[in-house]
mmCIF file of the N, C-alpha and C atoms, coordinates in Angstrom:
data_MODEL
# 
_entry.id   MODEL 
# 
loop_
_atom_site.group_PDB 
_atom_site.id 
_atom_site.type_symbol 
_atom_site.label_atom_id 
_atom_site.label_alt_id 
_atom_site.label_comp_id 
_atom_site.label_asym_id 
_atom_site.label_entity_id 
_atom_site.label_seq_id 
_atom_site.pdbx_PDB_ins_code 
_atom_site.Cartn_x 
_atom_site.Cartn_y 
_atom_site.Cartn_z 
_atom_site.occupancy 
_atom_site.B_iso_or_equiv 
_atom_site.pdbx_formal_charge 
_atom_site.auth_seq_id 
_atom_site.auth_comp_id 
_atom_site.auth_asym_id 
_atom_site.auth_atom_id 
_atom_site.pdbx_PDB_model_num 
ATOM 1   N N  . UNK A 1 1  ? 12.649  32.875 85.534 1.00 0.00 ? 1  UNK A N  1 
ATOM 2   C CA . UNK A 1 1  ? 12.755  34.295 85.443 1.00 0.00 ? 1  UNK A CA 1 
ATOM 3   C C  . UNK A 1 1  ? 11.820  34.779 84.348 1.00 0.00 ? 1  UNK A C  1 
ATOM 4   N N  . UNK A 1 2  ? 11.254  35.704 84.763 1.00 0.00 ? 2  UNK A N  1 
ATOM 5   C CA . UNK A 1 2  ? 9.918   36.435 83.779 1.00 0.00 ? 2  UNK A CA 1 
ATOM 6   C C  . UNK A 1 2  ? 10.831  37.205 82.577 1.00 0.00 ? 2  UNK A C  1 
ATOM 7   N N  . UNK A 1 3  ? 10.690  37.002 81.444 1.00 0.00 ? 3  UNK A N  1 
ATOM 8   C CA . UNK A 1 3  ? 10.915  37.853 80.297 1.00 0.00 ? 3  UNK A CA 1 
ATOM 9   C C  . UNK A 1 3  ? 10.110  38.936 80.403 1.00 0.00 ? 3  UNK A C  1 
ATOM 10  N N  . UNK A 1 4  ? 10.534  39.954 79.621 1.00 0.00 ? 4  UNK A N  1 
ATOM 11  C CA . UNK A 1 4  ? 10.246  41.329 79.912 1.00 0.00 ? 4  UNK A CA 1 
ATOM 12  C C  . UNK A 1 4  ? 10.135  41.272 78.242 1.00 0.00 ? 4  UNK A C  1 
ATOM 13  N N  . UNK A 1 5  ? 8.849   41.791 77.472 1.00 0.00 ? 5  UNK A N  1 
ATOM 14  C CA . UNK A 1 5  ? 8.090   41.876 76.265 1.00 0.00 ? 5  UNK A CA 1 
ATOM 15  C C  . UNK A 1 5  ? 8.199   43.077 76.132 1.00 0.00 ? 5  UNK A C  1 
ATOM 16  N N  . UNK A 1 6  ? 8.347   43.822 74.692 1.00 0.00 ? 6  UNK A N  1 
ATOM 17  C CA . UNK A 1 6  ? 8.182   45.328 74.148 1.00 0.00 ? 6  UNK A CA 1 
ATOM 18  C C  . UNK A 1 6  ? 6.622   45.268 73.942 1.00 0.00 ? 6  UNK A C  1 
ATOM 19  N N  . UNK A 1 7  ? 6.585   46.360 73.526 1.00 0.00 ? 7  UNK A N  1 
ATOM 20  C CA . UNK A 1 7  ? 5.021   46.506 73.423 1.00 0.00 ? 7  UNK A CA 1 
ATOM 21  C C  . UNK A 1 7  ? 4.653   45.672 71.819 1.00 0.00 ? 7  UNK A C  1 
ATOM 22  N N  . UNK A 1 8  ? 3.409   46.347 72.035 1.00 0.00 ? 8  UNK A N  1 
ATOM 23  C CA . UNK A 1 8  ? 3.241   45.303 69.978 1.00 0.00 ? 8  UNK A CA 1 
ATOM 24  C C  . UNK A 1 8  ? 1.911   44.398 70.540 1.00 0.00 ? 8  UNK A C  1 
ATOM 25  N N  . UNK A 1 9  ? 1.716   43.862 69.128 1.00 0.00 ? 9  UNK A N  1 
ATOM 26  C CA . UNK A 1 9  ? 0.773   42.858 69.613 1.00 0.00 ? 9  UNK A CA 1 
ATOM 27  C C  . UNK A 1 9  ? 1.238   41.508 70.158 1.00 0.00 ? 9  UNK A C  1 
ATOM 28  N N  . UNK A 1 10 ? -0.167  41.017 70.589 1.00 0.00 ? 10 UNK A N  1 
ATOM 29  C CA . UNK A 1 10 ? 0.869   39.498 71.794 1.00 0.00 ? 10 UNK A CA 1 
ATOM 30  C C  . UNK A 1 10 ? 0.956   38.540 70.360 1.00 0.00 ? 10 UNK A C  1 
ATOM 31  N N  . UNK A 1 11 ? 0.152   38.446 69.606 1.00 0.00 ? 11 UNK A N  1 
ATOM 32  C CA . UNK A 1 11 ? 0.447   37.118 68.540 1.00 0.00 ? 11 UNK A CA 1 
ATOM 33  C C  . UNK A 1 11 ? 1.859   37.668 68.022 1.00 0.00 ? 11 UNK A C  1 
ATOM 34  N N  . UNK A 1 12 ? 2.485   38.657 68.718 1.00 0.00 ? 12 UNK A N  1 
ATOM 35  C CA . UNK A 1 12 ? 4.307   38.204 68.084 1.00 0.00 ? 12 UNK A CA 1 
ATOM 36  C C  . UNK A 1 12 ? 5.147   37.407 68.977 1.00 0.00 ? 12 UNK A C  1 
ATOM 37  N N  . UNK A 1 13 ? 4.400   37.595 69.811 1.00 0.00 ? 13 UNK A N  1 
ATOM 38  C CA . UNK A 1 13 ? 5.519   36.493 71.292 1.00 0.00 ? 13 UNK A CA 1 
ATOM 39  C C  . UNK A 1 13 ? 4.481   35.667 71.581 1.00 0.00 ? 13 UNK A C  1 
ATOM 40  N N  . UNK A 1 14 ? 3.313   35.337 71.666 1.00 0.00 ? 14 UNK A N  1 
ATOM 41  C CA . UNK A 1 14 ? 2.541   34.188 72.016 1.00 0.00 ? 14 UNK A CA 1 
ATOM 42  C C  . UNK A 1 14 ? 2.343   33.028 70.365 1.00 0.00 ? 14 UNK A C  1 
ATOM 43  N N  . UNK A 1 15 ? 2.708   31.689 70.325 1.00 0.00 ? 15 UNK A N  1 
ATOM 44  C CA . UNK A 1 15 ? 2.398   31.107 69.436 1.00 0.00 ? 15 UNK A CA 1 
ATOM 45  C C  . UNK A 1 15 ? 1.026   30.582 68.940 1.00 0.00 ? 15 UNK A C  1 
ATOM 46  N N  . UNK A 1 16 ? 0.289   31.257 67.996 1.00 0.00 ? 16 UNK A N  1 
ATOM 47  C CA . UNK A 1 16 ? -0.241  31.133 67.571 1.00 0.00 ? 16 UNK A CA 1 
ATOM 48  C C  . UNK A 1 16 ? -1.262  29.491 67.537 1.00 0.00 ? 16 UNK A C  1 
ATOM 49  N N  . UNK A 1 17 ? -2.166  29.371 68.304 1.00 0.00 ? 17 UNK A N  1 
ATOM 50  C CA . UNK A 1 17 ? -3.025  27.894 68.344 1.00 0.00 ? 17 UNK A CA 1 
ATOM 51  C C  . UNK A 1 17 ? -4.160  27.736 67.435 1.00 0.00 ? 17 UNK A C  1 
ATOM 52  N N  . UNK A 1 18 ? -3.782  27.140 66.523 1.00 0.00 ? 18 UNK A N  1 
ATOM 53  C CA . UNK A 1 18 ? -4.812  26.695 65.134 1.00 0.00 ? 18 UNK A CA 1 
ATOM 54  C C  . UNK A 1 18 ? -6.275  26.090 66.042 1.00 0.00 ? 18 UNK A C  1 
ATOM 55  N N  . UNK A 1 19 ? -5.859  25.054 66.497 1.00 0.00 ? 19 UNK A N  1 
ATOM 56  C CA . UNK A 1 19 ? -7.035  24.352 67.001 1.00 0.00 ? 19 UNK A CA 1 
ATOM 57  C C  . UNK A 1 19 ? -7.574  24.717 68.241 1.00 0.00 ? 19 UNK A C  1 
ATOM 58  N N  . UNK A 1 20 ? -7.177  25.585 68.852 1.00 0.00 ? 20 UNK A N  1 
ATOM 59  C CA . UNK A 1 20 ? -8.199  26.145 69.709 1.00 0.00 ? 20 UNK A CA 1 
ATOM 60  C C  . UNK A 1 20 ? -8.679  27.441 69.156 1.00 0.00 ? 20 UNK A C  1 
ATOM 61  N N  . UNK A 1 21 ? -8.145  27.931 68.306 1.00 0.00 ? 21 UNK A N  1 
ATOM 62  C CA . UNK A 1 21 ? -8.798  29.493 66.944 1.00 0.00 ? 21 UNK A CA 1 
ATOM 63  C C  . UNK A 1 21 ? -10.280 28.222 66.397 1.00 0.00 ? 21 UNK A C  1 
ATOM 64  N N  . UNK A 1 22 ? -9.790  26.924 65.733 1.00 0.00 ? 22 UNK A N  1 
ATOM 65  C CA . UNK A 1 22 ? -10.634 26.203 65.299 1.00 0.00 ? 22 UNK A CA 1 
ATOM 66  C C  . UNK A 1 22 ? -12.030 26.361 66.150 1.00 0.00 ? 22 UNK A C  1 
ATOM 67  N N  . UNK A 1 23 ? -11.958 25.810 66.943 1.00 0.00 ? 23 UNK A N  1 
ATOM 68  C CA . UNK A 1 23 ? -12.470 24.779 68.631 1.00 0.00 ? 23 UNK A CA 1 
ATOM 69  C C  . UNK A 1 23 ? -13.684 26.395 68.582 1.00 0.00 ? 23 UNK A C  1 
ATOM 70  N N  . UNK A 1 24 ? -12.542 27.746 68.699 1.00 0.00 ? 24 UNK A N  1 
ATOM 71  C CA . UNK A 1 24 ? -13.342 28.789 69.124 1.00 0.00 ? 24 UNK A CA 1 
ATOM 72  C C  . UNK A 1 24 ? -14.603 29.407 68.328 1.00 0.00 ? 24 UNK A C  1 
ATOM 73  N N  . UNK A 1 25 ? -13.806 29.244 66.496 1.00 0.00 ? 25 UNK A N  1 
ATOM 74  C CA . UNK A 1 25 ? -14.671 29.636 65.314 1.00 0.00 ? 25 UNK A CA 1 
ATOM 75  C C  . UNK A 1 25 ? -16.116 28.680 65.024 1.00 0.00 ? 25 UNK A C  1 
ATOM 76  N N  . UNK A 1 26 ? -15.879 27.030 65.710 1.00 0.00 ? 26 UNK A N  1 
ATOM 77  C CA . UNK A 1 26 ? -17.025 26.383 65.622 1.00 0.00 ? 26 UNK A CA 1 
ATOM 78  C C  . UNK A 1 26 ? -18.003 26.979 66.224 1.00 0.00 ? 26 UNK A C  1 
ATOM 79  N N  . UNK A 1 27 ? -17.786 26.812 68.010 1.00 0.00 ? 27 UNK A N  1 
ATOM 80  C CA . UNK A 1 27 ? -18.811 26.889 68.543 1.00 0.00 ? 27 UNK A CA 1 
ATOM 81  C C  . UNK A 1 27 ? -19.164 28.599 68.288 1.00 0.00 ? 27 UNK A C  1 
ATOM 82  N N  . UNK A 1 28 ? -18.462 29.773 67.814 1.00 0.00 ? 28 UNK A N  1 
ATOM 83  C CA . UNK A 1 28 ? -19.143 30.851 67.716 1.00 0.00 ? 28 UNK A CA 1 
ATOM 84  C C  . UNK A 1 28 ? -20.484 30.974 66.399 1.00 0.00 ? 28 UNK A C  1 
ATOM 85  N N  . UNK A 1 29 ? -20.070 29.869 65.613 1.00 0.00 ? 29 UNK A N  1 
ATOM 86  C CA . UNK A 1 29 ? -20.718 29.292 64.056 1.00 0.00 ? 29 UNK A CA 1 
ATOM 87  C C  . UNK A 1 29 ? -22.341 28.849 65.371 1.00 0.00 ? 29 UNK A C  1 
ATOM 88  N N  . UNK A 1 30 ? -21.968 27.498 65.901 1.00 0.00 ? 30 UNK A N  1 
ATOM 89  C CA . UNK A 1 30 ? -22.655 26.704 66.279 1.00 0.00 ? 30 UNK A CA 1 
ATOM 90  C C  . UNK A 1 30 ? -23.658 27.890 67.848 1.00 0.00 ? 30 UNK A C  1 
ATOM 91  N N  . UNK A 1 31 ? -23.174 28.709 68.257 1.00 0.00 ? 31 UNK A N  1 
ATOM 92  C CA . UNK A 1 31 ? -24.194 29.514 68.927 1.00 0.00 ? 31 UNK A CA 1 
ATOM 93  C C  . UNK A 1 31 ? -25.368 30.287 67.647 1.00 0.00 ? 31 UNK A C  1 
ATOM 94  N N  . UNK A 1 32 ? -25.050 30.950 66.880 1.00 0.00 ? 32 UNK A N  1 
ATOM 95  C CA . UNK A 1 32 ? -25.672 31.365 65.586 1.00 0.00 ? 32 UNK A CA 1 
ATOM 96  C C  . UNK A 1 32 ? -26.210 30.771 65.148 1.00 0.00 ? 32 UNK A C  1 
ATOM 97  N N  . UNK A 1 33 ? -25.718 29.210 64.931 1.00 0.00 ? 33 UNK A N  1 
ATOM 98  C CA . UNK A 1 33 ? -27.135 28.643 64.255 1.00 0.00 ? 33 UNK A CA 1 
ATOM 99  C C  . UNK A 1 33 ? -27.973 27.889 65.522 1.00 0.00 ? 33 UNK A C  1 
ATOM 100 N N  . UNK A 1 34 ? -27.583 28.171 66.668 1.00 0.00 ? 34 UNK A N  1 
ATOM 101 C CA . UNK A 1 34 ? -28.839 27.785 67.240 1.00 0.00 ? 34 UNK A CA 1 
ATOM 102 C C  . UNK A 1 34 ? -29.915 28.978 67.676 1.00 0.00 ? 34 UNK A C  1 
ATOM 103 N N  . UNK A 1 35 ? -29.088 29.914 67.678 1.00 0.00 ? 35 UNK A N  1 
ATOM 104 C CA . UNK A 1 35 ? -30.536 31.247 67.990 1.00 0.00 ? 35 UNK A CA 1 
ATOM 105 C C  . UNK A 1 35 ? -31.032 31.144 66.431 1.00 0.00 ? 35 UNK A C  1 
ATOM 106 N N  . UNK A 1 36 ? -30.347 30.834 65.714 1.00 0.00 ? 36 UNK A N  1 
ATOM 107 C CA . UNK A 1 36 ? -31.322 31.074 64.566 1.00 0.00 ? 36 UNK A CA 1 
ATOM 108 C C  . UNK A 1 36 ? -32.306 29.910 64.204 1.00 0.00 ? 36 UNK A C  1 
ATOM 109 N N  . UNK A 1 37 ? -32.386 28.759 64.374 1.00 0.00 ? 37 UNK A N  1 
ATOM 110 C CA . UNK A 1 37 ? -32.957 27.711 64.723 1.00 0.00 ? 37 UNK A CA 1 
ATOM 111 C C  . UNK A 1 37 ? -33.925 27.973 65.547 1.00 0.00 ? 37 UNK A C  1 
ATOM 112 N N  . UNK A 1 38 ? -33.495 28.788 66.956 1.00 0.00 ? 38 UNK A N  1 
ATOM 113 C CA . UNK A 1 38 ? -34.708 28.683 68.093 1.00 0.00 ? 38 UNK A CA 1 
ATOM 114 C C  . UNK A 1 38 ? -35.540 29.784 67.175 1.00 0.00 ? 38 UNK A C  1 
ATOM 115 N N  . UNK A 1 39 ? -35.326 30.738 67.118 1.00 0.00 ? 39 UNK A N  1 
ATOM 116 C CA . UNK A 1 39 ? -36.352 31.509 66.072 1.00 0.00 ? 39 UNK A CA 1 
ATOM 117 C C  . UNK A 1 39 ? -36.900 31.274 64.997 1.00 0.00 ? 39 UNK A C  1 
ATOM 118 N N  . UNK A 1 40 ? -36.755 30.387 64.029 1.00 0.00 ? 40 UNK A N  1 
ATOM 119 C CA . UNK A 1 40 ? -37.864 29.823 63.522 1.00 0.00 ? 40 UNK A CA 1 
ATOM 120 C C  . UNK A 1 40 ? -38.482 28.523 63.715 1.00 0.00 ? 40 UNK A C  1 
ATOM 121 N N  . UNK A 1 41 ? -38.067 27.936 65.145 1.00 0.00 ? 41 UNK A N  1 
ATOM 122 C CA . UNK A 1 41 ? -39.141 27.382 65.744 1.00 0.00 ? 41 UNK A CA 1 
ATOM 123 C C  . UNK A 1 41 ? -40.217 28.352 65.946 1.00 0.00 ? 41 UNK A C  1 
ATOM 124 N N  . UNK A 1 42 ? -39.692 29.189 66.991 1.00 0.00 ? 42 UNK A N  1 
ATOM 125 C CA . UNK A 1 42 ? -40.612 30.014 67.364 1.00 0.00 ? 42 UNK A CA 1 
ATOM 126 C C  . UNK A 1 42 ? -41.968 30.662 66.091 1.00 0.00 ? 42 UNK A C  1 
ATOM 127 N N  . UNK A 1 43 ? -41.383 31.342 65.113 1.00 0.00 ? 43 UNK A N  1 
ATOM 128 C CA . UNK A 1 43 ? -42.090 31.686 63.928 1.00 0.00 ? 43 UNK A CA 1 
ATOM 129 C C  . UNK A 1 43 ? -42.890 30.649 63.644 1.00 0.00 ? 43 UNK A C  1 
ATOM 130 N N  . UNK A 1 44 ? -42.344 28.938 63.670 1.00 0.00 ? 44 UNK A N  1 
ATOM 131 C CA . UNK A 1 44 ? -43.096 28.089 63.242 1.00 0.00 ? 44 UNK A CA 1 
ATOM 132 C C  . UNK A 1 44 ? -44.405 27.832 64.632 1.00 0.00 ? 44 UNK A C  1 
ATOM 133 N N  . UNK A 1 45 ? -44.065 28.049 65.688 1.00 0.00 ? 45 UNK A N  1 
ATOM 134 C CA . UNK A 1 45 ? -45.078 27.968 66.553 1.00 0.00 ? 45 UNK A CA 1 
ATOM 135 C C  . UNK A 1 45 ? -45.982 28.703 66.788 1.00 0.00 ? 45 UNK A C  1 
ATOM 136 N N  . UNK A 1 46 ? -45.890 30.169 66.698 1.00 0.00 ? 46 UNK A N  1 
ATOM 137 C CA . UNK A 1 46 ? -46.491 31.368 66.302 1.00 0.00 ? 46 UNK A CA 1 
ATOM 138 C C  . UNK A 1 46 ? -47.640 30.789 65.496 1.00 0.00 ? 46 UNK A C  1 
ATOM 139 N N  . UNK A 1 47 ? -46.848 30.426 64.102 1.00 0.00 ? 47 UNK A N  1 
ATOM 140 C CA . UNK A 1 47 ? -47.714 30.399 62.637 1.00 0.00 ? 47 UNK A CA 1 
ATOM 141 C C  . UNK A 1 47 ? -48.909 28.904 63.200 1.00 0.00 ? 47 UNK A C  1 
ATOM 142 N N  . UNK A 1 48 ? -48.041 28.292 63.751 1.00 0.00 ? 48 UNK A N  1 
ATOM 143 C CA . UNK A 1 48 ? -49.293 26.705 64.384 1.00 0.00 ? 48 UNK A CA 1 
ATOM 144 C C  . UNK A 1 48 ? -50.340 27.581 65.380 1.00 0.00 ? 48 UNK A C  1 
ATOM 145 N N  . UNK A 1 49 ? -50.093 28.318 66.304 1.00 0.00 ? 49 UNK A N  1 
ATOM 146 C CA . UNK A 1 49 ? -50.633 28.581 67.099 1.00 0.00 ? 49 UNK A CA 1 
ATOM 147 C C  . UNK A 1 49 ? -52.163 29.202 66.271 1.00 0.00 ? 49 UNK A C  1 
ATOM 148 N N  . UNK A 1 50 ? -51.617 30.419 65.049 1.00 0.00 ? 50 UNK A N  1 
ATOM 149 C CA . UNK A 1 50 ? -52.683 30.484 64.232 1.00 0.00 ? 50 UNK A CA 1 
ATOM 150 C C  . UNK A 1 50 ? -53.556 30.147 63.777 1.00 0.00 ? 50 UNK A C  1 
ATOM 151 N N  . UNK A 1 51 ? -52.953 29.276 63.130 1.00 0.00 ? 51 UNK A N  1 
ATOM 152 C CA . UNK A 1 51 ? -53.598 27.904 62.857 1.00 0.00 ? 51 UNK A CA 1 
ATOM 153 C C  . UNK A 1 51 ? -54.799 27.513 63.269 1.00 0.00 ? 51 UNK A C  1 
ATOM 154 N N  . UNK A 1 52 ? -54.024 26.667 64.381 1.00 0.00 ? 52 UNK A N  1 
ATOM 155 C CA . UNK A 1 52 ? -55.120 26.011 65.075 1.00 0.00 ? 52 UNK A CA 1 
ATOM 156 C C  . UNK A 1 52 ? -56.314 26.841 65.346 1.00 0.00 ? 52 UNK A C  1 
ATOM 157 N N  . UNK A 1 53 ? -55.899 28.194 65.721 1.00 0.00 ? 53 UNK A N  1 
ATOM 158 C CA . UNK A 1 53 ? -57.190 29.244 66.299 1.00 0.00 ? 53 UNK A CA 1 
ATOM 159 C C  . UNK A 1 53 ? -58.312 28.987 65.113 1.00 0.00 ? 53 UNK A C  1 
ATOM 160 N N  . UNK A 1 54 ? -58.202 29.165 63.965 1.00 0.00 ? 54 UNK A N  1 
ATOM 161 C CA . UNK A 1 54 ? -58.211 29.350 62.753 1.00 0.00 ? 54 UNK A CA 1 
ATOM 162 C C  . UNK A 1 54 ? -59.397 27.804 62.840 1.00 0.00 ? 54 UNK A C  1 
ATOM 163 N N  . UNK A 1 55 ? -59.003 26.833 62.748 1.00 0.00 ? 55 UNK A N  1 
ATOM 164 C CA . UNK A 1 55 ? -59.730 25.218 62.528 1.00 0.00 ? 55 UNK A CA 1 
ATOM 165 C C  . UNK A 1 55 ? -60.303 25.777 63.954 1.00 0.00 ? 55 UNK A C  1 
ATOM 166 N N  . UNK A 1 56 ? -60.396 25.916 65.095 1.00 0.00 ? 56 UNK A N  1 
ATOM 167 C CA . UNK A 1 56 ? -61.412 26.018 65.603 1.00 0.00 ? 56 UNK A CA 1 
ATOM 168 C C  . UNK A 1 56 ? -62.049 26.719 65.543 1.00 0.00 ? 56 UNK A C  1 
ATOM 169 N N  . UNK A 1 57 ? -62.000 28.090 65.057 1.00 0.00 ? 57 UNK A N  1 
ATOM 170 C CA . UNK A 1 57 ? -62.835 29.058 64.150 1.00 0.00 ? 57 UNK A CA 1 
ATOM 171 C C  . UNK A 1 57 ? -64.246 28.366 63.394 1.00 0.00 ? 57 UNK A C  1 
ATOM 172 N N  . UNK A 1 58 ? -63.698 27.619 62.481 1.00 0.00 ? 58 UNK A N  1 
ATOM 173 C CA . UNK A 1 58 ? -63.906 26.655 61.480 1.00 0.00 ? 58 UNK A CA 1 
ATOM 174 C C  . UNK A 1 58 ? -64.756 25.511 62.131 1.00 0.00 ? 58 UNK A C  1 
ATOM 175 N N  . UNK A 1 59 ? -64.570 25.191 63.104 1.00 0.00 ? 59 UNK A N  1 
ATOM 176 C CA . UNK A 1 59 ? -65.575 24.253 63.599 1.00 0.00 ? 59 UNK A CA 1 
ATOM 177 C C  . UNK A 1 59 ? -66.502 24.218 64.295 1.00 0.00 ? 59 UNK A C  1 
ATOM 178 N N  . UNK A 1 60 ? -66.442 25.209 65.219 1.00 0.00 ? 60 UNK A N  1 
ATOM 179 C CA . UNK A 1 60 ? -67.045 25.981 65.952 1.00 0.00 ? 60 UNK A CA 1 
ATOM 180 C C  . UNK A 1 60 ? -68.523 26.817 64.759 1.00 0.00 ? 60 UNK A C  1 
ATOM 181 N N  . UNK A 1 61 ? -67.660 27.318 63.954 1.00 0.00 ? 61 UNK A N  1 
ATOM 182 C CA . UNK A 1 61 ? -68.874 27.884 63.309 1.00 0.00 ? 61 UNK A CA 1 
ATOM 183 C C  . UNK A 1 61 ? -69.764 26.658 62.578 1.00 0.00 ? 61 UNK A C  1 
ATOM 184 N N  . UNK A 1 62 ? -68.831 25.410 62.186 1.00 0.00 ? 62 UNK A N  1 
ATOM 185 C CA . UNK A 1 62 ? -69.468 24.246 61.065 1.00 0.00 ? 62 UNK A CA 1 
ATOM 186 C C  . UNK A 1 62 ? -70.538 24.188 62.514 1.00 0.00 ? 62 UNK A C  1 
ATOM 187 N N  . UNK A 1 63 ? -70.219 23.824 63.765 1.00 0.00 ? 63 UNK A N  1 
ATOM 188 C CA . UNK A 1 63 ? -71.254 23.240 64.078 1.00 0.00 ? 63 UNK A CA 1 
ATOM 189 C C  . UNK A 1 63 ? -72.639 24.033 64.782 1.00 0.00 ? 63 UNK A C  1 
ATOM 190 N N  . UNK A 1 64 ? -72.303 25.486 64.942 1.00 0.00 ? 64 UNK A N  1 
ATOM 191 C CA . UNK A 1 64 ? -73.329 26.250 65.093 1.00 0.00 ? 64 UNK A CA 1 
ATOM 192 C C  . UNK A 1 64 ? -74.278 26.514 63.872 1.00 0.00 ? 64 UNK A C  1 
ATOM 193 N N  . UNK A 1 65 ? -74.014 25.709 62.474 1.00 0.00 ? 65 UNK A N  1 
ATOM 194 C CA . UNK A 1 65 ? -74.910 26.130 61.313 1.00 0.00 ? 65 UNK A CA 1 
ATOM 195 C C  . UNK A 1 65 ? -75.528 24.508 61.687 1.00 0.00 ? 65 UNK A C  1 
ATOM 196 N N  . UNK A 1 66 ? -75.070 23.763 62.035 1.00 0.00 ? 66 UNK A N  1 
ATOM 197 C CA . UNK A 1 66 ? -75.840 22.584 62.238 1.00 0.00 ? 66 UNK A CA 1 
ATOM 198 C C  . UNK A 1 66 ? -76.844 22.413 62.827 1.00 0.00 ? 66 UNK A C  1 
ATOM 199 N N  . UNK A 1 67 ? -76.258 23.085 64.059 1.00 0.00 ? 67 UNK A N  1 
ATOM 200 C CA . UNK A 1 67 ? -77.365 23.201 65.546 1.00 0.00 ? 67 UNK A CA 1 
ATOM 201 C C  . UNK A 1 67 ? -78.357 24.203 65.038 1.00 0.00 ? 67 UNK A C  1 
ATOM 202 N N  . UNK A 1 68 ? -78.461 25.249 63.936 1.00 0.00 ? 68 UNK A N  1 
ATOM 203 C CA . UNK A 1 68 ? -79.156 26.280 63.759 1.00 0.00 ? 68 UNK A CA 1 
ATOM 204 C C  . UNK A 1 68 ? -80.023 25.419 62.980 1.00 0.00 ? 68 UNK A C  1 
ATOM 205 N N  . UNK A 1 69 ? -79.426 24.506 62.014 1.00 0.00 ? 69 UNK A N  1 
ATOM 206 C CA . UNK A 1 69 ? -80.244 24.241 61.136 1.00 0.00 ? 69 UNK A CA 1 
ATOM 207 C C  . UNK A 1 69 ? -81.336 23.259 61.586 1.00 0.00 ? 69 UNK A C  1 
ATOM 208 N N  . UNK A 1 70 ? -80.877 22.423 62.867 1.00 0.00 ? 70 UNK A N  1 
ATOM 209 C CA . UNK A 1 70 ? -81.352 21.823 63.229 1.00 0.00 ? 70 UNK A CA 1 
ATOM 210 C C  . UNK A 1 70 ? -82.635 22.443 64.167 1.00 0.00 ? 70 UNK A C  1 
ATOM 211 N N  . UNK A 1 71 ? -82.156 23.487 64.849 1.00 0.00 ? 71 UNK A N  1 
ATOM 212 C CA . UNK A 1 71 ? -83.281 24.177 65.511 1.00 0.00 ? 71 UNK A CA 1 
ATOM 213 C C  . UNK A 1 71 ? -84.085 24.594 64.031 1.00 0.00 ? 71 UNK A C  1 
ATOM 214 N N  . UNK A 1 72 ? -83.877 25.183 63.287 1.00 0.00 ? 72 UNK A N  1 
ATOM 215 C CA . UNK A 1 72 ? -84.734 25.819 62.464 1.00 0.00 ? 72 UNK A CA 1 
ATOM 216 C C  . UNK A 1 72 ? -85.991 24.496 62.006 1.00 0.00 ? 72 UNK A C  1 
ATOM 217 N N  . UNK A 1 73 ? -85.244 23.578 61.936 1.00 0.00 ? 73 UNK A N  1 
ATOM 218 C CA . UNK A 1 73 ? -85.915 22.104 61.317 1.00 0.00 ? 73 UNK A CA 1 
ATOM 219 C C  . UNK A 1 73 ? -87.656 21.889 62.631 1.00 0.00 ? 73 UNK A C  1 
ATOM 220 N N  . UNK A 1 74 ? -87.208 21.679 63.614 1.00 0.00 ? 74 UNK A N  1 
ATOM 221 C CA . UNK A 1 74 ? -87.858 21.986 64.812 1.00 0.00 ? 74 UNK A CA 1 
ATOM 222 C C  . UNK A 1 74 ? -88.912 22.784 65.460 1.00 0.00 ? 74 UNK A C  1 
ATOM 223 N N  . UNK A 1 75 ? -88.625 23.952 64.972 1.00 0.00 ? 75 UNK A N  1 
ATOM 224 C CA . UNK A 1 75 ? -89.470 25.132 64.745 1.00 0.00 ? 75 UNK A CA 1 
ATOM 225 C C  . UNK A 1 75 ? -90.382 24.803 63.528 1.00 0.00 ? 75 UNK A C  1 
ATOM 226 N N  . UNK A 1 76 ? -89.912 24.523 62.777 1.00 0.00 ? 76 UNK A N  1 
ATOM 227 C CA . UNK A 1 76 ? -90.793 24.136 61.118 1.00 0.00 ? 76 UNK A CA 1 
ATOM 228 C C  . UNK A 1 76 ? -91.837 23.168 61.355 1.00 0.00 ? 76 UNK A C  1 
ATOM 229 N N  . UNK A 1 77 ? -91.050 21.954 62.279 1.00 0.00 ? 77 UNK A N  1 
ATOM 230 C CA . UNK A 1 77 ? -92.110 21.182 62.467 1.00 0.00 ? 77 UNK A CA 1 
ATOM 231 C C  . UNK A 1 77 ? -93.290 21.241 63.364 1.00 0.00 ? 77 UNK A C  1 
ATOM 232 N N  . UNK A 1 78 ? -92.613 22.241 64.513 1.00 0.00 ? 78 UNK A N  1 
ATOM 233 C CA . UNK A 1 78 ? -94.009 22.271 64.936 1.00 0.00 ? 78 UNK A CA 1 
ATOM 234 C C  . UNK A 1 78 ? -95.169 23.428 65.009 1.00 0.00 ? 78 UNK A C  1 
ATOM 235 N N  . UNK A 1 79 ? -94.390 23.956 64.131 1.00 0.00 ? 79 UNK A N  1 
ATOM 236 C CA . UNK A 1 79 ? -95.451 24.853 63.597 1.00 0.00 ? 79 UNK A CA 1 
ATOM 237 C C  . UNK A 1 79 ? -97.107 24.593 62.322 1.00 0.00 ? 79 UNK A C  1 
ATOM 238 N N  . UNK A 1 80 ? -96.241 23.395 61.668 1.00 0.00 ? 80 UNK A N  1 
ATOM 239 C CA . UNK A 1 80 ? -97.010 22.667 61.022 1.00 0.00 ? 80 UNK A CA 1 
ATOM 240 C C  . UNK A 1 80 ? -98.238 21.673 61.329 1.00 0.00 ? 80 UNK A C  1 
# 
């Protein structure tokens, strides 16, 4: 037979479960620190992605002063 409840809140007639309140407070902890985790991956991949642009910037130009210098060398000589 169904009991019939007054109004109120239910934690006065439902008993109170520690370890599934527990169970619930982890994983709401453990979602939070993983978006916050995936976002500074992300920031950290961002900042690599820079990076790298950056060293090939950097090499790209090292080796167009090479090739220049080398043409210039070329020109010198046979002008001489």
């Amino acid at each position: 037979m169904a009991t019939v409840r007054g109004g109120g809140s239910r934690f006065l007639y439902e008993p109170f479960d520690v370890n599934s309140a527990r169970i619930e407070v982890h994983e709401r902890i453990q979602e939070e620190r993983w978006g916050q985790l995936e976002r500074r991956l992300l920031h950290i991949e961002v900042s690599l992605d820079r990076l790298e642009k950056r060293i090939w910037l950097a090499v790209y130009g090292a080796a167009s002063l090479i090739l220049v210098d080398i043409a210039y060398g070329l020109l010198s000589m046979s002008t001489s």
